[in-house]
Biopython code that builds the backbone (N, CA, C, O; Angstrom):
import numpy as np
from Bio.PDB.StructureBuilder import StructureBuilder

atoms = [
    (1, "UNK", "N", (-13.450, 0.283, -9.884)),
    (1, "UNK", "CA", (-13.667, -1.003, -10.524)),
    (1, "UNK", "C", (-15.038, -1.526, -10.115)),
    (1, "UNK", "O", (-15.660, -0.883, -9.269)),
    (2, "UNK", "N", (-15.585, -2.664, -10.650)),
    (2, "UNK", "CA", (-16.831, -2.755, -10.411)),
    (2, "UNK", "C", (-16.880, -3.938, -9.659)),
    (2, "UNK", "O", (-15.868, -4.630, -9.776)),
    (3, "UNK", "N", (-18.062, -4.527, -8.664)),
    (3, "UNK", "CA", (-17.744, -5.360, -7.601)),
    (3, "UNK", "C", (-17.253, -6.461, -8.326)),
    (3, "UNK", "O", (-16.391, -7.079, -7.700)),
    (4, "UNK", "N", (-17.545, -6.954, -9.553)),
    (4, "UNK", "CA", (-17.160, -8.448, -9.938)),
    (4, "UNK", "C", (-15.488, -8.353, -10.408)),
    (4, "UNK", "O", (-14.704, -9.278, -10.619)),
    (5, "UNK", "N", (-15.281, -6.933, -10.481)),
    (5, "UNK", "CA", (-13.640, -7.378, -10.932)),
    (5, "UNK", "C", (-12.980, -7.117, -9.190)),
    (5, "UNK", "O", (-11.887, -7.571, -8.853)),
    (6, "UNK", "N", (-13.808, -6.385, -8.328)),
    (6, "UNK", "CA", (-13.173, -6.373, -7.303)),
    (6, "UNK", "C", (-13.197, -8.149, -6.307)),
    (6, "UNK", "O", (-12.201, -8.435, -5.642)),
    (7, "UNK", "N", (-14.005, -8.808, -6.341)),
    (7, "UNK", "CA", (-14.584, -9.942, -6.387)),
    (7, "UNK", "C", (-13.538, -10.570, -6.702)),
    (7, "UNK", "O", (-12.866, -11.094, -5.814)),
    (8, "UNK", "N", (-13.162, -10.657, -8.051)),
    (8, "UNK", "CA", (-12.114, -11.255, -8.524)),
    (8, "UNK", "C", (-10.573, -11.805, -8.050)),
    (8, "UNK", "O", (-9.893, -12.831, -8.045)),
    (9, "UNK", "N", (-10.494, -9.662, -7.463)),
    (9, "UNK", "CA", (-9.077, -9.205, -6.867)),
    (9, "UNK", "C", (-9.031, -10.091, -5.612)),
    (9, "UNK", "O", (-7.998, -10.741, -5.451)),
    (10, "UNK", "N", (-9.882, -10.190, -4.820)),
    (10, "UNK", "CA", (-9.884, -10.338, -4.025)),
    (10, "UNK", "C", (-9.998, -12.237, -3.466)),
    (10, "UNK", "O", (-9.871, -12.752, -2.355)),
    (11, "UNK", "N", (-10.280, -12.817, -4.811)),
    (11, "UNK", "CA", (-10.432, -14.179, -4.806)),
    (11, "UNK", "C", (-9.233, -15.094, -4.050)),
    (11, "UNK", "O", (-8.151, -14.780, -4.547)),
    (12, "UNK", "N", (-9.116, -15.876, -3.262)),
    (12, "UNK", "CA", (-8.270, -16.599, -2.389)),
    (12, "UNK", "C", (-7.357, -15.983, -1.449)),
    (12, "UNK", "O", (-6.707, -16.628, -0.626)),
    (13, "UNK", "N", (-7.308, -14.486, -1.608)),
    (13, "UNK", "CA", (-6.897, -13.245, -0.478)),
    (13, "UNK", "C", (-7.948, -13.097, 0.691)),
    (13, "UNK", "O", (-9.160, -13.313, 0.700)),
    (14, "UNK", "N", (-7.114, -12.674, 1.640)),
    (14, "UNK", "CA", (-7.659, -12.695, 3.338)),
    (14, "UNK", "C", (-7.193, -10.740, 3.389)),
    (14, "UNK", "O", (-6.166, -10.065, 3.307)),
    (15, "UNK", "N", (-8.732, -10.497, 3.580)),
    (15, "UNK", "CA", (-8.843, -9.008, 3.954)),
    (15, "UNK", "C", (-8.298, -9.074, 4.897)),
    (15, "UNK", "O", (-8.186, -10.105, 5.559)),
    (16, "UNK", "N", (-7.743, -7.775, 5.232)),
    (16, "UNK", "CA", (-6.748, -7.366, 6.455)),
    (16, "UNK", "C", (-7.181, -5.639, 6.565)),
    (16, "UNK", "O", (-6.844, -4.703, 5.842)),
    (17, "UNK", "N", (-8.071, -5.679, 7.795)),
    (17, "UNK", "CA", (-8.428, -4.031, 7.864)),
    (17, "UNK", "C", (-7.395, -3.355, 8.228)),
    (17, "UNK", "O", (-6.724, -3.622, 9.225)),
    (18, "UNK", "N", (-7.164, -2.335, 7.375)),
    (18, "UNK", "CA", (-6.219, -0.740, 7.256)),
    (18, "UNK", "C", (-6.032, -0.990, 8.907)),
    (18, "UNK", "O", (-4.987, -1.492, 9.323)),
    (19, "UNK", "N", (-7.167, -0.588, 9.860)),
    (19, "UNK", "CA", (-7.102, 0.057, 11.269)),
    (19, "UNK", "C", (-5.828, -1.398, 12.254)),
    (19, "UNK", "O", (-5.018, -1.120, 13.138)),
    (20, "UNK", "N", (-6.039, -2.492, 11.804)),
    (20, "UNK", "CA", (-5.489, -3.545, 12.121)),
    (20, "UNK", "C", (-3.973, -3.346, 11.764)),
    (20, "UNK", "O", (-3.073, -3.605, 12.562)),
    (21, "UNK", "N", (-3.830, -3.008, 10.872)),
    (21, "UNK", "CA", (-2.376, -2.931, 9.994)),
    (21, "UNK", "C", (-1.612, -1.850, 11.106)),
    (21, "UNK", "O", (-0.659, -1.947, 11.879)),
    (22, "UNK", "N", (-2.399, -0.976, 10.806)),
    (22, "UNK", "CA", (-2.072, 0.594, 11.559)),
    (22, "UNK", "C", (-1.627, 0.414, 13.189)),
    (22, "UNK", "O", (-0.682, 0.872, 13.830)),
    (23, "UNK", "N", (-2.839, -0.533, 13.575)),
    (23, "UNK", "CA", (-2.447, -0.789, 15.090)),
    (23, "UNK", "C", (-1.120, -1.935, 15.477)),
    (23, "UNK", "O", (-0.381, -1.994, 16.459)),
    (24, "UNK", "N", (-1.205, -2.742, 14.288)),
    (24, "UNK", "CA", (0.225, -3.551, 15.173)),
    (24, "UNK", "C", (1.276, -3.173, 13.855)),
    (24, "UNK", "O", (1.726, -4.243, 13.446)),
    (25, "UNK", "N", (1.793, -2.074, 13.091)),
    (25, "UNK", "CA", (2.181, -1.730, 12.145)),
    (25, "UNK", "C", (3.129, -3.439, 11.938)),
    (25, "UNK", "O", (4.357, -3.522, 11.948)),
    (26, "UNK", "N", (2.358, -4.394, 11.801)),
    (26, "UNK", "CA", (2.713, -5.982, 10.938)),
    (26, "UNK", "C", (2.029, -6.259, 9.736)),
    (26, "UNK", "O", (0.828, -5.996, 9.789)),
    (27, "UNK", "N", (2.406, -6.670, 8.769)),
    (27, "UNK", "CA", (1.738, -7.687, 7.849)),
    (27, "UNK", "C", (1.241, -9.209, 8.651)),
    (27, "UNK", "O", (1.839, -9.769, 9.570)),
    (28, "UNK", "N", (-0.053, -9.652, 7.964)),
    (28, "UNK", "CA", (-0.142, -10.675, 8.066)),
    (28, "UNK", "C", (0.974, -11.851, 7.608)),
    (28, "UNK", "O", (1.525, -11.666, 6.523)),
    (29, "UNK", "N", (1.323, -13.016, 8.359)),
    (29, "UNK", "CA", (1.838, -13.875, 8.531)),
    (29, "UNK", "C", (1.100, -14.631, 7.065)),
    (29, "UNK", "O", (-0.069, -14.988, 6.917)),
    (30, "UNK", "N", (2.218, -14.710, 6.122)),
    (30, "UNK", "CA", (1.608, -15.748, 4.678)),
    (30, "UNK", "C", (2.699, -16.552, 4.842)),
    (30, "UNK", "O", (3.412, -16.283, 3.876)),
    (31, "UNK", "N", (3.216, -17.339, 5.468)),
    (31, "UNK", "CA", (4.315, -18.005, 5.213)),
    (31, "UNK", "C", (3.448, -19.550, 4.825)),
    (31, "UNK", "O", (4.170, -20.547, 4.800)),
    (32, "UNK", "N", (2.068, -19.736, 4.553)),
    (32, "UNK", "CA", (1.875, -20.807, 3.796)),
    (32, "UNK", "C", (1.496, -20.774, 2.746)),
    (32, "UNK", "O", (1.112, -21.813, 2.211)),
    (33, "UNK", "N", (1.472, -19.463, 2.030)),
    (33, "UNK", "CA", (1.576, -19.454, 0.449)),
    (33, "UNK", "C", (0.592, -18.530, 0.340)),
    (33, "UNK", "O", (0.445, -17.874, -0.691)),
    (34, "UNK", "N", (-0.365, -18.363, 1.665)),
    (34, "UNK", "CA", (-1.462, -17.076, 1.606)),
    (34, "UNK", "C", (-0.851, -16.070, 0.871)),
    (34, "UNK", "O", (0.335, -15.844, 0.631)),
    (35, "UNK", "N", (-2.470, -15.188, 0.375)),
    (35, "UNK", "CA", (-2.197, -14.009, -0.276)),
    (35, "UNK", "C", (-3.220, -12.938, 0.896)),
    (35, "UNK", "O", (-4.160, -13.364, 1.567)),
    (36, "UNK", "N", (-2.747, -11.596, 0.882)),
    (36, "UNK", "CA", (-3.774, -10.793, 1.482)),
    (36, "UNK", "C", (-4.149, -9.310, 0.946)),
    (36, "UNK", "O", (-3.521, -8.973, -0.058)),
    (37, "UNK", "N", (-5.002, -8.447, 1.421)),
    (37, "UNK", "CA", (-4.884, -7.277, 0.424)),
    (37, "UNK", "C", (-5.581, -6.495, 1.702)),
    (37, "UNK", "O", (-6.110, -7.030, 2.677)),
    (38, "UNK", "N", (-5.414, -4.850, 1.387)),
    (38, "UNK", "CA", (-5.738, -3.862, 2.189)),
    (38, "UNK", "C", (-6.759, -3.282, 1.405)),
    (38, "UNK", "O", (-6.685, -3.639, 0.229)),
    (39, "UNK", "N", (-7.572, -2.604, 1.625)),
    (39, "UNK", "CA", (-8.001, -1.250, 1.153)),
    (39, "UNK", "C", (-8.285, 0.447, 2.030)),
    (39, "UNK", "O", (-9.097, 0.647, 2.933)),
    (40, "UNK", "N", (-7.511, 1.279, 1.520)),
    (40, "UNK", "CA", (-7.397, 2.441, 1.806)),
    (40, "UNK", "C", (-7.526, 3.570, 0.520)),
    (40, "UNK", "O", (-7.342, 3.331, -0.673)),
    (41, "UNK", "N", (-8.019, 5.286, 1.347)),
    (41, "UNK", "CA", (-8.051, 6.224, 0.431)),
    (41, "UNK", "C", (-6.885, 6.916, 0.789)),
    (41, "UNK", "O", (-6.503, 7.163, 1.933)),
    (42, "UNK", "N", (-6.055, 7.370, -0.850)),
    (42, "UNK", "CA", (-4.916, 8.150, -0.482)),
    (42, "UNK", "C", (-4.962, 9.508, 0.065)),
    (42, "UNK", "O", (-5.370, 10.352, -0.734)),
    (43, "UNK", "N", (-4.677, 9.877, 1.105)),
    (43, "UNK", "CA", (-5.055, 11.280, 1.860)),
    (43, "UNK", "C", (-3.285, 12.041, 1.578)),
    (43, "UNK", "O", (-3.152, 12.907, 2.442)),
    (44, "UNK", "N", (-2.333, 11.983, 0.916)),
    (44, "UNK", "CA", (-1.486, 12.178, 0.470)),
    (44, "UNK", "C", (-0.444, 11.581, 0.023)),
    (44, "UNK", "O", (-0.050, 10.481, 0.411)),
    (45, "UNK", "N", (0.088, 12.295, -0.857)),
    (45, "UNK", "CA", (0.958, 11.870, -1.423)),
    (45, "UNK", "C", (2.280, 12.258, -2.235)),
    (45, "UNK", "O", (2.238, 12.825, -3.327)),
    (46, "UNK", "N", (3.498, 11.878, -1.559)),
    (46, "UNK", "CA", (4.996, 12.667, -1.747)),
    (46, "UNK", "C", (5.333, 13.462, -2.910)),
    (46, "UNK", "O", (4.517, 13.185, -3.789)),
    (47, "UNK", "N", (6.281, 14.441, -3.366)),
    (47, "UNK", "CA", (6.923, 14.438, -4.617)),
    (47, "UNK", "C", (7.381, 13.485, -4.704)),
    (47, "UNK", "O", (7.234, 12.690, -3.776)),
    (48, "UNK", "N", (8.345, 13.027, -6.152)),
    (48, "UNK", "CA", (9.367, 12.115, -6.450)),
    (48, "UNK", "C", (10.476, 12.293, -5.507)),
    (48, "UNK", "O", (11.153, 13.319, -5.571)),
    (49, "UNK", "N", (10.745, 11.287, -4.545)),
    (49, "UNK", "CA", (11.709, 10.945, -4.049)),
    (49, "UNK", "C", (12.941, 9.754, -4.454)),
    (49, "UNK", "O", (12.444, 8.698, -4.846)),
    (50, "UNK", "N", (14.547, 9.779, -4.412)),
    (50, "UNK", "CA", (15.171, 9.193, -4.783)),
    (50, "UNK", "C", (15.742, 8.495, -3.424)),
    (50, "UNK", "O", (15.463, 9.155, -2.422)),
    (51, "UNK", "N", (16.554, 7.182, -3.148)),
    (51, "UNK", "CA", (17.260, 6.357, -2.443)),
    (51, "UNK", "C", (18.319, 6.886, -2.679)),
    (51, "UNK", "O", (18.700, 7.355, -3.752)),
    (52, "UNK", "N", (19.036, 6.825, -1.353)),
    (52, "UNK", "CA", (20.272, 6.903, -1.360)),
    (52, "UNK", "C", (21.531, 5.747, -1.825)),
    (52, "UNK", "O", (22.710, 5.913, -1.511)),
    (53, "UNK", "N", (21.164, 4.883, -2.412)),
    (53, "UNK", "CA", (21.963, 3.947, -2.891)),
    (53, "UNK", "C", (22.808, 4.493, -4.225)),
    (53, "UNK", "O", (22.862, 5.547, -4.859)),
    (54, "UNK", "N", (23.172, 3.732, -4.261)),
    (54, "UNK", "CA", (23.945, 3.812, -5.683)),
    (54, "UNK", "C", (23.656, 2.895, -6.934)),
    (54, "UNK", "O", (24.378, 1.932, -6.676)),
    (55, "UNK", "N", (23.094, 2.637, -8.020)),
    (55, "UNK", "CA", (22.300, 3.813, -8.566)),
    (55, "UNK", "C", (21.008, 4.604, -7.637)),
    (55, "UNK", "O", (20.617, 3.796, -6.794)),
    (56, "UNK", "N", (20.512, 5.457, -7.575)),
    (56, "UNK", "CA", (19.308, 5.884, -6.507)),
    (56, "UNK", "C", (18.431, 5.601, -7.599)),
    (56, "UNK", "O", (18.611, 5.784, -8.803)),
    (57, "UNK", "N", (17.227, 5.016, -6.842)),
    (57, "UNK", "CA", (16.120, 4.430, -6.890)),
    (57, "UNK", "C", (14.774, 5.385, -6.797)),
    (57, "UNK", "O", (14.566, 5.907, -5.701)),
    (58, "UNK", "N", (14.032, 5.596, -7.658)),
    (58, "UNK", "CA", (12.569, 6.586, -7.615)),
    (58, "UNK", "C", (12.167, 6.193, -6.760)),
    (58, "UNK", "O", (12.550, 5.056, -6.486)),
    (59, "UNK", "N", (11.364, 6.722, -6.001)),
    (59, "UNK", "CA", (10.315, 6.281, -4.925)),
    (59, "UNK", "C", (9.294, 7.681, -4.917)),
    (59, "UNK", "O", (9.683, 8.813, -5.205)),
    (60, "UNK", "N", (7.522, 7.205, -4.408)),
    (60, "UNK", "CA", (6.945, 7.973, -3.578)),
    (60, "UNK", "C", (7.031, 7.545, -2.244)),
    (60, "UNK", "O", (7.706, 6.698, -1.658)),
    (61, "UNK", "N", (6.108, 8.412, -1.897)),
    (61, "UNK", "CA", (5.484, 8.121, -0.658)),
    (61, "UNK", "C", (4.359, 8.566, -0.195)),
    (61, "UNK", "O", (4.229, 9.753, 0.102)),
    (62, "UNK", "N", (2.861, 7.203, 0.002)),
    (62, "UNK", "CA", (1.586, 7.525, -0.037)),
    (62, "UNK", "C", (1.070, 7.119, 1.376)),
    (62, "UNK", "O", (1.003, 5.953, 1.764)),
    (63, "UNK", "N", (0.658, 8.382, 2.208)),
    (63, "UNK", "CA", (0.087, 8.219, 3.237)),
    (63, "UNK", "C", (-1.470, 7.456, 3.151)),
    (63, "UNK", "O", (-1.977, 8.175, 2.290)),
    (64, "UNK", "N", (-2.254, 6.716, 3.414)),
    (64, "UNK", "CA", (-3.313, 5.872, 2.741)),
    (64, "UNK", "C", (-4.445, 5.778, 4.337)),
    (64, "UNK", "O", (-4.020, 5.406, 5.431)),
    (65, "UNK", "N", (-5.209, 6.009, 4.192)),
    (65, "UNK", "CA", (-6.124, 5.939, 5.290)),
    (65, "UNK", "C", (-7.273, 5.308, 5.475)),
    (65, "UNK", "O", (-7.763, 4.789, 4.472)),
    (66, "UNK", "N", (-7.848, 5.207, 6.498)),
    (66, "UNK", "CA", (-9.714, 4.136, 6.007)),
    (66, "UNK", "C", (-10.578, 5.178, 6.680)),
    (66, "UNK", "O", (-11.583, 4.761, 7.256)),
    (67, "UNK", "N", (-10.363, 6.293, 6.688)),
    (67, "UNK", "CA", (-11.318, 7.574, 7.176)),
    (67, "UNK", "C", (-11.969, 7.614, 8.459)),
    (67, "UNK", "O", (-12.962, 8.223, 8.856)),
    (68, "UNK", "N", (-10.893, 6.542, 9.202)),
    (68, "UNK", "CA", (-11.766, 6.720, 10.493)),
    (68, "UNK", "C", (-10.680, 6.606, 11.643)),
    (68, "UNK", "O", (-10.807, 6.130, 12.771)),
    (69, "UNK", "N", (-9.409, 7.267, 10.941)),
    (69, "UNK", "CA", (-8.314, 7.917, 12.279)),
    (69, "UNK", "C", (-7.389, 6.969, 11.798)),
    (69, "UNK", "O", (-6.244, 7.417, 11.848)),
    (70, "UNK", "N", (-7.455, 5.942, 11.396)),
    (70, "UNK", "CA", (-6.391, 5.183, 10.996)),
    (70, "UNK", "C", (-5.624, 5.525, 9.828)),
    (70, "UNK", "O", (-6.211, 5.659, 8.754)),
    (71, "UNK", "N", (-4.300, 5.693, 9.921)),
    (71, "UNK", "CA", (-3.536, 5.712, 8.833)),
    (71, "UNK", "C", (-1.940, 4.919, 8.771)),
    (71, "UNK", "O", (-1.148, 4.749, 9.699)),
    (72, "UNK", "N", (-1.805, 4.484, 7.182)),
    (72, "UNK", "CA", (-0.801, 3.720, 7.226)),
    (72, "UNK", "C", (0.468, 4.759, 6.360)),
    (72, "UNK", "O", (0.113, 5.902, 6.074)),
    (73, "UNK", "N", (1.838, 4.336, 5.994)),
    (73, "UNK", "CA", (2.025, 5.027, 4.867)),
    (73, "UNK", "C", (3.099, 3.535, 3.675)),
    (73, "UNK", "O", (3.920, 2.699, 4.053)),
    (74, "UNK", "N", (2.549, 3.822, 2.264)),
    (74, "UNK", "CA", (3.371, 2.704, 1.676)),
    (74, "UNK", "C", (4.364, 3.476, 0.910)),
    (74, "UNK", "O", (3.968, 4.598, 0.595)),
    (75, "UNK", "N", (5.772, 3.105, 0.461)),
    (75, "UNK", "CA", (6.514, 3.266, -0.560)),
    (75, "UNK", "C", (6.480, 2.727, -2.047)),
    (75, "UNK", "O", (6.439, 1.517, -2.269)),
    (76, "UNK", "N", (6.488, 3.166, -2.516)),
    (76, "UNK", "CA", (5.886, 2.168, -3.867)),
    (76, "UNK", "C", (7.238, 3.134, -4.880)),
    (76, "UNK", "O", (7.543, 4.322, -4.975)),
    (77, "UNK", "N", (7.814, 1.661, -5.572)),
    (77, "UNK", "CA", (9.264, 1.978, -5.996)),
    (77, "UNK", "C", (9.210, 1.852, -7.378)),
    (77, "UNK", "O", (8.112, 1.713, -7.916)),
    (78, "UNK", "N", (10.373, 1.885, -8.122)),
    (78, "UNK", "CA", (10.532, 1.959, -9.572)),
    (78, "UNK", "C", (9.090, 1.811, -10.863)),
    (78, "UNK", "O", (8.511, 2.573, -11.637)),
    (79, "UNK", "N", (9.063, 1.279, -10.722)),
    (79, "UNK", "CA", (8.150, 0.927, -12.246)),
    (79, "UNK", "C", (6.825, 1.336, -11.696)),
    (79, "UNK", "O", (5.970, 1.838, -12.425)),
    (80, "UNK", "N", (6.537, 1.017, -9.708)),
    (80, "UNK", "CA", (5.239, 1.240, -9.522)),
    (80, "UNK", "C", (5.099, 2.798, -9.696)),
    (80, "UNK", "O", (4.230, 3.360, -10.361)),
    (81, "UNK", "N", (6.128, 3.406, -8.968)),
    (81, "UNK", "CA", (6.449, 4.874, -8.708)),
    (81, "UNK", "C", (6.148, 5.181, -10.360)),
    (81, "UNK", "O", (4.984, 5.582, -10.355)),
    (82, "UNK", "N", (6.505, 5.187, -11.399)),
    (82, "UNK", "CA", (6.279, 5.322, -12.200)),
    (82, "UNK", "C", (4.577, 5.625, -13.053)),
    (82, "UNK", "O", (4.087, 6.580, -13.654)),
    (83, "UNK", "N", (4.105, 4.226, -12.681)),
    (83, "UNK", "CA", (2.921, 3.906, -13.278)),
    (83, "UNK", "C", (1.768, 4.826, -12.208)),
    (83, "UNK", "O", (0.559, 5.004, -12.351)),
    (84, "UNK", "N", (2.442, 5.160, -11.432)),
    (84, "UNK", "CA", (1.103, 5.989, -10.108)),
    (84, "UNK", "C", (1.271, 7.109, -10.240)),
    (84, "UNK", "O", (0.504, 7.795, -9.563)),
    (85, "UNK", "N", (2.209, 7.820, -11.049)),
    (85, "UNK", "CA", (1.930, 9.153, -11.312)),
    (85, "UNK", "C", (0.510, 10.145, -11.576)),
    (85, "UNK", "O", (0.252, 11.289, -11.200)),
    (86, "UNK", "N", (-0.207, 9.229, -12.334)),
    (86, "UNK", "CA", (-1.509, 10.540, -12.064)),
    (86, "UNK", "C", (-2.560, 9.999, -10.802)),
    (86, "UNK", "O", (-3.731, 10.371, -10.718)),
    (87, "UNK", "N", (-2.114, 9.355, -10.154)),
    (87, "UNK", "CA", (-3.295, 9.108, -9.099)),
    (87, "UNK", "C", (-3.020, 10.361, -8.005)),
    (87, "UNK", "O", (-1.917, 10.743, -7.613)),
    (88, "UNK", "N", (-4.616, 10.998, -7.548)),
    (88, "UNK", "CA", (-4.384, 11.928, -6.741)),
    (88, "UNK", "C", (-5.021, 11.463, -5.485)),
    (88, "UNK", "O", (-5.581, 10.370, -5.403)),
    (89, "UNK", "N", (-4.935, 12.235, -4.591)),
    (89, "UNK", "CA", (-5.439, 12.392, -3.439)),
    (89, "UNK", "C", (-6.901, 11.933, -3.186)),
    (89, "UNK", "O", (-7.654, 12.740, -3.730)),
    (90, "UNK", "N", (-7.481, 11.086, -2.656)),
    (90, "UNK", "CA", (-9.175, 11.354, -2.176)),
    (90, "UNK", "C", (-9.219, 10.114, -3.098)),
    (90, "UNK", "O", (-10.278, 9.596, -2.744)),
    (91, "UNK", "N", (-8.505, 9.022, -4.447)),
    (91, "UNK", "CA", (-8.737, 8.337, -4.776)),
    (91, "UNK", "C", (-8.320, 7.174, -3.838)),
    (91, "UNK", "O", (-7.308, 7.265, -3.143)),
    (92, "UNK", "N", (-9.276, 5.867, -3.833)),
    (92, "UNK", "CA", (-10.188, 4.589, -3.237)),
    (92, "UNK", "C", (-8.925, 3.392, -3.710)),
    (92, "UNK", "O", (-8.786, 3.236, -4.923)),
    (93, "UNK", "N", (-8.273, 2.792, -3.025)),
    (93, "UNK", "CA", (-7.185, 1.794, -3.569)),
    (93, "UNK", "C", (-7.220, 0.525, -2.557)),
    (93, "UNK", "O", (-7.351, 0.582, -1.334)),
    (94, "UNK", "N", (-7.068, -0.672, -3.387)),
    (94, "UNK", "CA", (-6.787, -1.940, -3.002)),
    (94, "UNK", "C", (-5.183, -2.262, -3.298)),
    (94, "UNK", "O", (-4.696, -2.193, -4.426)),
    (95, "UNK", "N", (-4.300, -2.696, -1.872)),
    (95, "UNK", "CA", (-3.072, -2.922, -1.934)),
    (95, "UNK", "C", (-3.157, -4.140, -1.553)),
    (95, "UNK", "O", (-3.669, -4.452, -0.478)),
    (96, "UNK", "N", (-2.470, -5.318, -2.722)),
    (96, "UNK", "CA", (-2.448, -7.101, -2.345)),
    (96, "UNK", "C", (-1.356, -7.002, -1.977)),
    (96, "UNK", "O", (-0.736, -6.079, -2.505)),
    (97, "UNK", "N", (-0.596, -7.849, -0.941)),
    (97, "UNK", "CA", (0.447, -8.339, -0.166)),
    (97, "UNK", "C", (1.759, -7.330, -0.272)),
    (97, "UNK", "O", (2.972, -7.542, -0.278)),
    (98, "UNK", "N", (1.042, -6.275, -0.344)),
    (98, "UNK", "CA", (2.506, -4.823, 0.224)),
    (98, "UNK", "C", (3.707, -5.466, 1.713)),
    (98, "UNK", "O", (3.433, -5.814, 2.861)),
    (99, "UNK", "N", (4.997, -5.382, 0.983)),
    (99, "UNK", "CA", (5.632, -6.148, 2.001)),
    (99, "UNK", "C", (5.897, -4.973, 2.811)),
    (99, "UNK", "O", (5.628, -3.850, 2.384)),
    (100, "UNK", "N", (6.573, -5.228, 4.319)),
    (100, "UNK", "CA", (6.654, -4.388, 5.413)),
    (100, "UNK", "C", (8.193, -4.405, 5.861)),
    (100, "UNK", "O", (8.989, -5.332, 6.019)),
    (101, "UNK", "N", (8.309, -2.876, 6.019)),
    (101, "UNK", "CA", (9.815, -2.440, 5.954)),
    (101, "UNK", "C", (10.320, -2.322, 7.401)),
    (101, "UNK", "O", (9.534, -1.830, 8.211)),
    (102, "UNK", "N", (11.674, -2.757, 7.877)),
    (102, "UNK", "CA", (11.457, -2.382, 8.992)),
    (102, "UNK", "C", (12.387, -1.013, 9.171)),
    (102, "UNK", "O", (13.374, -0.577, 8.579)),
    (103, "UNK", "N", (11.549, -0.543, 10.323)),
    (103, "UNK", "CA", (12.101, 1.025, 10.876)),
    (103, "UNK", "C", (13.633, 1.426, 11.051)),
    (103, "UNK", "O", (13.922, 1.176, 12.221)),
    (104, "UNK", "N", (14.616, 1.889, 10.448)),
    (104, "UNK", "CA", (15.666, 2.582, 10.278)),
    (104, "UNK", "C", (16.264, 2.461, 11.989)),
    (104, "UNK", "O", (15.542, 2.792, 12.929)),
    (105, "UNK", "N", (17.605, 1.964, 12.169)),
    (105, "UNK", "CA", (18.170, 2.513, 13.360)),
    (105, "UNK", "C", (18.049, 1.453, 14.235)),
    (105, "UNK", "O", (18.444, 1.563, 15.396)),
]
sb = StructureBuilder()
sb.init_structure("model")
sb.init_model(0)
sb.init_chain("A")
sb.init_seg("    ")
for serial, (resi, resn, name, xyz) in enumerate(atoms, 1):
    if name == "N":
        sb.init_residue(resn, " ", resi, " ")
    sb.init_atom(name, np.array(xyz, "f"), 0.0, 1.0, " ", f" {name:<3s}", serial, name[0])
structure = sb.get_structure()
């Protein structure tokens, strides 16, 4: 995208560096209506995976990095899982307010 639509994206959002995310694996705190956004390159990314629920649910799963040792990984579900099908590997992505799952167990 070009800086003025990235400009755009990014209008009343609070950058939050990948390496930050990675180190206290938290989202920023928006509980006053804030918005925030990441940017990372996808360094992989899952087959189609399903949930174990009932109906099961599409999912990937995209390991996302900032090329300098840090890495996060997001799930991105139904309709997104869908619409991200041709994005590959080595492509440049901005994620706004990806919510945070907590760890199994």
């Amino acid at each position: 995208i070009s800086r003025d639509q990235m400009r755009e994206f990014a209008l009343g959002s609070k950058y939050e560096a990948l390496s930050r995310l990675a180190a206290t694996r938290r989202v920023p705190d928006v509980t006053d209506g804030g918005d925030w956004f990441t940017i990372g390159v996808l360094v992989r990314k899952s087959s189609l995976l399903f949930t174990k629920s009932d109906p099961p649910r599409k999912y990937y799963i995209w390991n996302v990095s900032d090329l300098r040792g840090n890495q996060i990984s997001f799930m991105l579900f139904e309709s997104m899982a869908e619409a991200q099908l041709r994005h590959q590997p080595g492509m440049t992505y901005a994620f706004r307010h990806p919510a945070a799952m907590d760890k199994p167990g």
